[in-house]
C-alpha positions in Angstrom: -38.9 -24.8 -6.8 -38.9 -24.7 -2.9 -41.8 -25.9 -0.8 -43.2 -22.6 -0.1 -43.4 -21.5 -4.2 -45.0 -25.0 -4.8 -47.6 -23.9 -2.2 -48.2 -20.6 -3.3 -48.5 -21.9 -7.0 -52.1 -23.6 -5.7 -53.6 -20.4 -4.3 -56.1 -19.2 -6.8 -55.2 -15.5 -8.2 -57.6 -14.0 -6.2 -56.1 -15.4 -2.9 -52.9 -15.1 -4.2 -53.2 -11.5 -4.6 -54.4 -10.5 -0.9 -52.4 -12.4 1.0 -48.8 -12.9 -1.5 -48.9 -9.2 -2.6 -46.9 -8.4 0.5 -45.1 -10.6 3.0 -46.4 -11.0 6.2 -43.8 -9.2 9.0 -42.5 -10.4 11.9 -41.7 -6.9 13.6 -43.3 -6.0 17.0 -45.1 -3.2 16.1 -47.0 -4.7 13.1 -49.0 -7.9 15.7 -48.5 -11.0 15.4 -48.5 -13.6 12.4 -52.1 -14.3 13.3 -54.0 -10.8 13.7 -51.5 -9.6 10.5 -53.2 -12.6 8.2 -56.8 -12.1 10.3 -57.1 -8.6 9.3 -55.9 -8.7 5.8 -58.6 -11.1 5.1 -61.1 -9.4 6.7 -60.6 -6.0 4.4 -60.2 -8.2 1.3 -64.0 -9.5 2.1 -64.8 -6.3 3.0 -63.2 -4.4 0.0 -64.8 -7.1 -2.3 -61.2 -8.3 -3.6 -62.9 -12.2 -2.0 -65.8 -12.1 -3.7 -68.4 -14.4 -2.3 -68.3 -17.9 -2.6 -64.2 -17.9 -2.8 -62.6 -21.5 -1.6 -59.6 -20.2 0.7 -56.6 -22.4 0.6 -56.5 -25.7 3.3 -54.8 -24.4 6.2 -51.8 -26.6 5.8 -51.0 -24.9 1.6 -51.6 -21.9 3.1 -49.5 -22.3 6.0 -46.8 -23.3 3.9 -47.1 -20.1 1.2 -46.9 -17.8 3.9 -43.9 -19.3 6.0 -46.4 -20.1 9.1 -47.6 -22.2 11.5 -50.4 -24.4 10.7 -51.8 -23.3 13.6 -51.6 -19.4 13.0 -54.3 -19.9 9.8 -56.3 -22.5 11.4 -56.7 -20.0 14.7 -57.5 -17.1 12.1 -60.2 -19.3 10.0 -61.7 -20.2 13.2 -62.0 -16.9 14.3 -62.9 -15.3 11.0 -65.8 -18.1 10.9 -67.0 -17.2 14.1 -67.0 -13.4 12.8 -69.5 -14.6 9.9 -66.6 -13.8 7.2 -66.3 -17.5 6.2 -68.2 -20.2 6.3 -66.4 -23.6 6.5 -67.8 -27.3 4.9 -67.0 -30.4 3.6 -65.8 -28.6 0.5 -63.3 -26.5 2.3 -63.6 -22.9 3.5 -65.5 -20.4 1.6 -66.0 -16.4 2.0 -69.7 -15.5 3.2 -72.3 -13.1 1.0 -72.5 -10.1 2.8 -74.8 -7.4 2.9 -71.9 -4.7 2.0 -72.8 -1.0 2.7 -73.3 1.3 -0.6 -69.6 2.8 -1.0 -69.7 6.3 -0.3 -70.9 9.1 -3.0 -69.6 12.6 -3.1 -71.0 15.9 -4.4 -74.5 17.6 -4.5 -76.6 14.1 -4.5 -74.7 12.4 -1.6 -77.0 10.8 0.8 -77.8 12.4 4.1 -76.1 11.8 7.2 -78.7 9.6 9.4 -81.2 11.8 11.6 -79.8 13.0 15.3 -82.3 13.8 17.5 -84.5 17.4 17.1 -83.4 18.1 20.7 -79.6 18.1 20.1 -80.2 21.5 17.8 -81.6 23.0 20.8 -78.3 22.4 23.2 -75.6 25.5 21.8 -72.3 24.9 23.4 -70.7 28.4 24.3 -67.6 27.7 22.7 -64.4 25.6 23.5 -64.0 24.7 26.9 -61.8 26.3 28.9 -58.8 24.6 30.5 -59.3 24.5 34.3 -56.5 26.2 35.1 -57.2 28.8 33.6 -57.3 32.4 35.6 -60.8 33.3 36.3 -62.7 30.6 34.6 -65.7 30.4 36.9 -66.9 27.2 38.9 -63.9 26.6 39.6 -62.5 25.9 43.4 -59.0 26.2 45.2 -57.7 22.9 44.0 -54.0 23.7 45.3 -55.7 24.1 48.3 -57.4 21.0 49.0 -56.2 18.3 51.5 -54.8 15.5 49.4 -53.5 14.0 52.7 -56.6 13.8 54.4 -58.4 12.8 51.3 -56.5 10.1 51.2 -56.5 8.7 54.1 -60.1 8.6 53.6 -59.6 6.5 51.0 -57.2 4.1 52.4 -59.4 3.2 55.3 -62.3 3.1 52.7 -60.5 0.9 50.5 -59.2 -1.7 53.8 -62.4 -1.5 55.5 -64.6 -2.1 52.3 -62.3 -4.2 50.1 -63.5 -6.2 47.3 -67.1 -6.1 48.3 -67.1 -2.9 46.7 -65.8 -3.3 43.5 -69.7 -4.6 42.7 -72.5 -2.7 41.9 -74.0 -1.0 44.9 -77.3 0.7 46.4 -78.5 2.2 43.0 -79.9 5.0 45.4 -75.9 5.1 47.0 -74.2 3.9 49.8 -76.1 4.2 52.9 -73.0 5.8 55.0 -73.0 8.3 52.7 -76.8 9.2 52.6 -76.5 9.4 55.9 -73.9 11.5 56.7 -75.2 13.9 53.7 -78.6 14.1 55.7 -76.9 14.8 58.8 -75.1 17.7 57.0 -77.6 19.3 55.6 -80.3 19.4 58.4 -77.1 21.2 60.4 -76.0 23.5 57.3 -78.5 23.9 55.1 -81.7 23.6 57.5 -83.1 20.6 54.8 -86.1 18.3 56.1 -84.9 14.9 55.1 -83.6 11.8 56.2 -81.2 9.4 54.8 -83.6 7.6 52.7 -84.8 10.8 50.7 -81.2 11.0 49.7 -80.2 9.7 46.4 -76.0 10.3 45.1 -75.3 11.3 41.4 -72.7 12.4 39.4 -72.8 15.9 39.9 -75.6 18.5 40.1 -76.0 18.0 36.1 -76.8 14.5 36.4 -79.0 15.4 39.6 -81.4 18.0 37.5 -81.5 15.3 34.4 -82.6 13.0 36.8 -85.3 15.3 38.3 -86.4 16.1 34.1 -87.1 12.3 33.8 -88.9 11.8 36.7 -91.3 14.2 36.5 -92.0 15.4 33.0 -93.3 14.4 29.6 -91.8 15.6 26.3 -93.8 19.3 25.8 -94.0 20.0 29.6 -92.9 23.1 30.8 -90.2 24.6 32.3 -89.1 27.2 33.8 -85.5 28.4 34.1 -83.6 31.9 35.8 -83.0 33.9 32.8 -79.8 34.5 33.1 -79.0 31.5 34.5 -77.2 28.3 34.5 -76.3 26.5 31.3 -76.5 23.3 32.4 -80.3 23.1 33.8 -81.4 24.3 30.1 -79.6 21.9 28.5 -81.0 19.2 31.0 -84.4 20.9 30.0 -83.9 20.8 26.3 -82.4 16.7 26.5 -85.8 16.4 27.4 -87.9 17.9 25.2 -89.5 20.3 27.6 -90.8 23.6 26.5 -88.2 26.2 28.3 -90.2 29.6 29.5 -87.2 32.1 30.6 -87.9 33.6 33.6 -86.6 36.9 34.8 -84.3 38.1 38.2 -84.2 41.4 39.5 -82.7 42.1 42.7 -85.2 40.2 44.6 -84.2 36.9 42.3 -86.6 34.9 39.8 -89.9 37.5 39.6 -92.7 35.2 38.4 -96.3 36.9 38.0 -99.9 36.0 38.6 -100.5 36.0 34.8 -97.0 33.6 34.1 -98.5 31.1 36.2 -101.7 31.3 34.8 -101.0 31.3 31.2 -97.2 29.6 31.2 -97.9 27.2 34.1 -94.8 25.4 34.8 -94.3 21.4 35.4 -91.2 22.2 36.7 -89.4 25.7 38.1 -85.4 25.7 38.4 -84.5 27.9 40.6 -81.2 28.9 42.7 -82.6 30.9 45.9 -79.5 31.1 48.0 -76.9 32.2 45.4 -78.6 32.5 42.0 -76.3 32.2 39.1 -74.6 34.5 37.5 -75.8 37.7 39.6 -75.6 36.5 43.2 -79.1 37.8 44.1 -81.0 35.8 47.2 -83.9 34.9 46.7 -86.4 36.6 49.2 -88.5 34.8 51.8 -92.0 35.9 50.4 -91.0 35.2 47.1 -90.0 32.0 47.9 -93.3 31.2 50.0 -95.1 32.5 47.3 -93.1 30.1 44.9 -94.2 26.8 46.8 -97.4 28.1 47.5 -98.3 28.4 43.3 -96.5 25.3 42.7 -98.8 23.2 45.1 -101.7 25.3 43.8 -100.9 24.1 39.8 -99.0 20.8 41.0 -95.8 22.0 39.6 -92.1 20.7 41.2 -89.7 23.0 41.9 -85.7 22.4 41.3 -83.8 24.3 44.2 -80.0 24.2 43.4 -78.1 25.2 46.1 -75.5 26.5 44.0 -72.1 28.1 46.3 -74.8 28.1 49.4 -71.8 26.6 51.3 -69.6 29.7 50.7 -71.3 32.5 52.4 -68.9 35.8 52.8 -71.1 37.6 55.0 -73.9 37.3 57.6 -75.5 34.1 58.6 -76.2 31.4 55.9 -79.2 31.7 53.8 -81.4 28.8 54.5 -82.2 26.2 52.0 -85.9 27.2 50.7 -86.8 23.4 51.3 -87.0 23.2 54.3 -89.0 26.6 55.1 -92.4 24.4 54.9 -93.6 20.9 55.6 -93.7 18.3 52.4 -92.8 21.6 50.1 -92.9 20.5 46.6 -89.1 21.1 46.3 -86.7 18.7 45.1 -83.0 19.5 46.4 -79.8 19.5 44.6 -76.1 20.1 45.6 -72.6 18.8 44.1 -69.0 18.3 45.7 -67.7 19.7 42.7 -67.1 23.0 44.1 -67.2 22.2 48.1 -64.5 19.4 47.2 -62.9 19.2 43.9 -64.7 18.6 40.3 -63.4 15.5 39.2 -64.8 13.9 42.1 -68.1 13.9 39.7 -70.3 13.4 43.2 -73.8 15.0 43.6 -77.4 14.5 45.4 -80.6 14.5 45.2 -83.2 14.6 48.0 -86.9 13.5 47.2 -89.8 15.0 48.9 -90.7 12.3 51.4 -94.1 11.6 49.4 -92.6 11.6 46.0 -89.9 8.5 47.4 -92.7 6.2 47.5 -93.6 6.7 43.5 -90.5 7.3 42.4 -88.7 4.2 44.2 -88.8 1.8 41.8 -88.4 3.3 38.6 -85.3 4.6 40.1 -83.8 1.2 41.2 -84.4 0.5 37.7 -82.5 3.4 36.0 -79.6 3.4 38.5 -76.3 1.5 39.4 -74.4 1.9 42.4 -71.2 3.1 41.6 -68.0 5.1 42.8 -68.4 2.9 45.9 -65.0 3.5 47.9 -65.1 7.6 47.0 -68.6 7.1 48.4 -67.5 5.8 51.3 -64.4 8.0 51.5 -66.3 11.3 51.3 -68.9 9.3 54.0 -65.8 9.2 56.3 -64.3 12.6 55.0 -67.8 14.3 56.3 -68.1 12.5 59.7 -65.2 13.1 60.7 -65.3 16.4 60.4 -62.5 17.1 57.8 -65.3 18.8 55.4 -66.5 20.9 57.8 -62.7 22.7 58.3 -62.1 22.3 54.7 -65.4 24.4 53.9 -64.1 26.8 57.0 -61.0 26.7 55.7 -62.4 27.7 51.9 -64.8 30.4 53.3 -61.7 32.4 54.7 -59.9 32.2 51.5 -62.5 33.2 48.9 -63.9 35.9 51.4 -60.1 37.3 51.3 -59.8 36.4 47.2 -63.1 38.3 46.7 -62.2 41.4 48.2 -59.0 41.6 46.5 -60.5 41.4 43.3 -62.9 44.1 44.0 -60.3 46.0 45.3 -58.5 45.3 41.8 -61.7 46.5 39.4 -62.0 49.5 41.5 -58.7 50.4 41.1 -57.7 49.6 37.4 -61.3 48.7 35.8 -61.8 52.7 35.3 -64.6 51.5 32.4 -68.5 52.1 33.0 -69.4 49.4 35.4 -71.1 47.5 38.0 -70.7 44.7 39.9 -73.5 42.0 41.1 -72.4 39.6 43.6 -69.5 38.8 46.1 -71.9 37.5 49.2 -71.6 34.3 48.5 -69.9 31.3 46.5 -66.7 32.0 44.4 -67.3 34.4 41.5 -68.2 38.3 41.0 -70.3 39.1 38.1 -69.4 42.4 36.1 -71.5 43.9 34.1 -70.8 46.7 31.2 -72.8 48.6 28.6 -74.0 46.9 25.6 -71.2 48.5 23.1 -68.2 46.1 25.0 -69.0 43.2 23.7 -68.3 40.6 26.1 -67.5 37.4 24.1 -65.1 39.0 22.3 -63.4 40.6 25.3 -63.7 36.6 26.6 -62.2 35.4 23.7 -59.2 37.8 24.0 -58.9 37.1 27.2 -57.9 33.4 26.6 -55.0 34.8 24.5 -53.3 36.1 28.0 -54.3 32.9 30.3 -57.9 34.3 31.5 -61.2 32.7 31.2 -63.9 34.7 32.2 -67.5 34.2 31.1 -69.4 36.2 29.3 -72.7 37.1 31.2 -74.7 36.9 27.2 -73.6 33.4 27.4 -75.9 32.5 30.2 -79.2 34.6 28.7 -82.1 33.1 26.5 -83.5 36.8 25.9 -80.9 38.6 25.2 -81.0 42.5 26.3 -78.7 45.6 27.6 -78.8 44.5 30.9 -77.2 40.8 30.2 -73.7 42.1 28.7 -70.9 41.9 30.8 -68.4 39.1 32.4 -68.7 36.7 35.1 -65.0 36.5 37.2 -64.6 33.6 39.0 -61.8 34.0 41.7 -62.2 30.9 43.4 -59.0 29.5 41.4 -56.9 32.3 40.9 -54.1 33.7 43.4 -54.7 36.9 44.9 -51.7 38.4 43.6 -52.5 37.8 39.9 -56.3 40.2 40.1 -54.2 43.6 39.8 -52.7 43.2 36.3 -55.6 41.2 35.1 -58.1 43.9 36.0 -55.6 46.2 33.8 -55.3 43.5 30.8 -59.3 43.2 30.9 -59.9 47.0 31.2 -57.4 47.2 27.9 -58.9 44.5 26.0 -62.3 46.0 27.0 -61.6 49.3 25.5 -60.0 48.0 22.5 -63.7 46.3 21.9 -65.6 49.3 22.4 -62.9 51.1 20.0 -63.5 48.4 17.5 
């Protein structure tokens, strides 16, 4: 009898059975000796095949049995001891009592899946997400057309001039250069009251609005949201358990009523005045004086988005609604996701100077600097004025993209129509009697490489006038609009034939 069968004849059967039942293997993709042994010990506690209170082999038998360095078992006790699977003694090595979970029951009295929260039930996704490049998927900018080269040099002279000291956690409020040079922007652009310190960077307008939910609301507040409107603000609403009052737009944008803000008063009113979403509408001037001028009345807080805002076809730019009036009640929110590229996942927030003081702490609390050397490359990217001819740049292009895809509708989309937008940003919304139903023309429309919105996907109250699909152009070649107004005409009539 050879060493190893003499060894392997003074494992117990339990023992023998886990670890002798098949060899240990030397090939690559199986680990090494070590995490091999480790983990089949670990499922045979687990499993229950080592019940509790089993002496494991000394590590020199079982070293021997298994054709292994002394070491290799030693290493994997140790470790397996520190896990809590085995405690070691004087006595040798034994397997621990554990608390094993119930195995699994099927059928009608199988035990419920743990509780998620009540919220989640209230946050319906629209459906798969749609691969960016996709034609016509709304939201989405030129990203062929971007300046890689410029961006990164940006980054190069970020990443020399900042170095390691970056790598750590920053301003949780974001890096200074950038605050500034946001602030600088938008009193030029936008015509925002702020300085640098008001400014605070977040991933994206999404985060931005959650942010703004957290600050200033309790569970059971309400909200007000544009009805239609965007997806993402009623799903930041929803996360936090606020009580979501849809709000109409007519051609004037959102129309809210003495008897709304008397009986629905609002904590907080989203709201996207310079290019609301989906329809394109601007939000009037005495609708939005009359806007701040009930929310100080009922201390509400107002969300302005400033969604597309930067993209203006025609006419001056419409002037952020912030800074119409001194200390306005209006906390400001904007993205690079569209003005740059998505995955960038950069957005701000600016404070009203007399919420900062309040607000201050909690937020150094809840926040981490991160994403330092983009930060700081955008920071450089904005001053030295490559944004500012990247944004000219982009305004030419979707001015030209919009008008070719009018052009297109007009001349293929021979269906009962109308279309809202095209002033501003990079999408045109289409609307169409109730009896084409739009997600299912969307769905077909992924079939042949398209990825328009449905406009129903955006409403809370769903009605006649909130049918129809939202054609975002800001990706798609101009060339491409002619026989996809023709494919989407088809599909549209085979719905309405359907």
């Amino acid at each position: 009898m050879t060493d190893a069968a003499d060894s392997s004849a003074t494992l117990s059967d339990p023992v023998r059975r886990v670890l002798l039942e098949a060899p240990l293997t030397r090939e690559r993709e199986a680990g090494s000796m070590q995490r091999q042994l480790h983990e089949r010990l670990k499922r045979a506690i687990l499993d229950g095949r080592l019940a509790p209170g089993t002496r494991l082999p000394g590590s020199r038998a079982l070293a021997e049995a298994l054709a292994v360095s002394r070491n290799t078992v030693t290493a994997t006790y140790e470790h397996l001891a520190a896990e809590g699977y085995l405690r070691p003694d004087r006595q040798g090595t034994r397997v621990m009592e554990l608390a094993a979970p119930a195995p699994p029951r099927r059928g009608p009295r199988a035990p419920a899946v743990p509780a998620t929260a009540g919220r989640l039930a209230r946050i319906h996704p629209m459906g798969s997400r749609a691969e960016p490049e996709l034609a016509l998927r709304p939201g989405v900018p030129a990203l062929s057309h971007f300046p890689i080269a410029a961006w990164r040099g940006a980054l190069d002279r970020a990443l020399r001039g900042a170095g390691h000291a970056a790598l750590g956690y920053g301003n949780p409020f974001g890096e200074p250069a950038l605050r500034a040079a946001i602030a600088q922007h938008l009193g030029l652009a936008r015509g925002v009251r702020c300085t640098a310190e008001q400014v605070v960077i977040a991933e994206g307008a999404q985060e931005a609005i959650a942010l703004c939910v957290r600050l200033l609301t309790d569970p059971g507040d309400t909200a007000w949201v544009e009805d239609p409107g965007y997806r993402g603000a009623k799903s930041a609403m929803h996360a936090g358990d606020l009580r979501i009052v849809p709000m109409p737009v007519d051609a004037g944008g959102l129309r809210a009523s003495e008897e709304d803000w008397r009986l629905q008063t609002p904590r907080l009113v989203y709201a996207t005045p310079s290019h609301q979403y989906p329809s394109g509408v601007v939000l009037g001037i005495a609708r939005r004086l009359a806007l701040i001028a009930q929310a100080r009345a009922h201390g509400a807080w107002i969300i302005e988005d400033d969604y597309d805002s930067e993209f203006r076809h025609t006419g001056d730019p419409i002037a952020a609604m912030q800074g119409l009036v001194p200390q306005a009640p209006v906390l400001y929110v904007g993205t690079f996701s569209k003005t740059m590229f998505p995955s960038l996942r950069l957005g701000f927030l600016v404070l009203p100077e007399d919420l900062l003081a309040t607000v201050r702490a909690p937020l150094e609390e809840m926040l981490r600097g991160g994403h330092r050397h983009e930060q700081l490359a955008l920071a450089d990217f904005i001053e030295s004025g490559q944004f500012s001819r990247h944004l000219g740049r982009m305004r030419r292009l979707y001015r030209e993209r919009q008008q070719a895809l009018r052009a297109a509708l007009e001349r293929h989309f021979r269906l009962p129509h109308t279309i809202d937008g095209g002033h501003c940003g990079m999408h045109l919304t289409l609307r169409l009697p109730a009896r084409f139903d739009d997600r299912r023309i969307a769905a077909e429309a992924r079939r042949h490489r398209m990825a328009p919105m449905p406009l129903s996907a955006a409403a809370i109250r769903l009605g006649p006038d909130c049918n129809g699909l939202v054609l975002g152009y800001g990706n798609t070649s101009a060339e491409l609009f002619e026989p996809m107004a023709k494919r989407l005409a088809q599909l549209a009539r085979a719905v309405d034939a359907g």
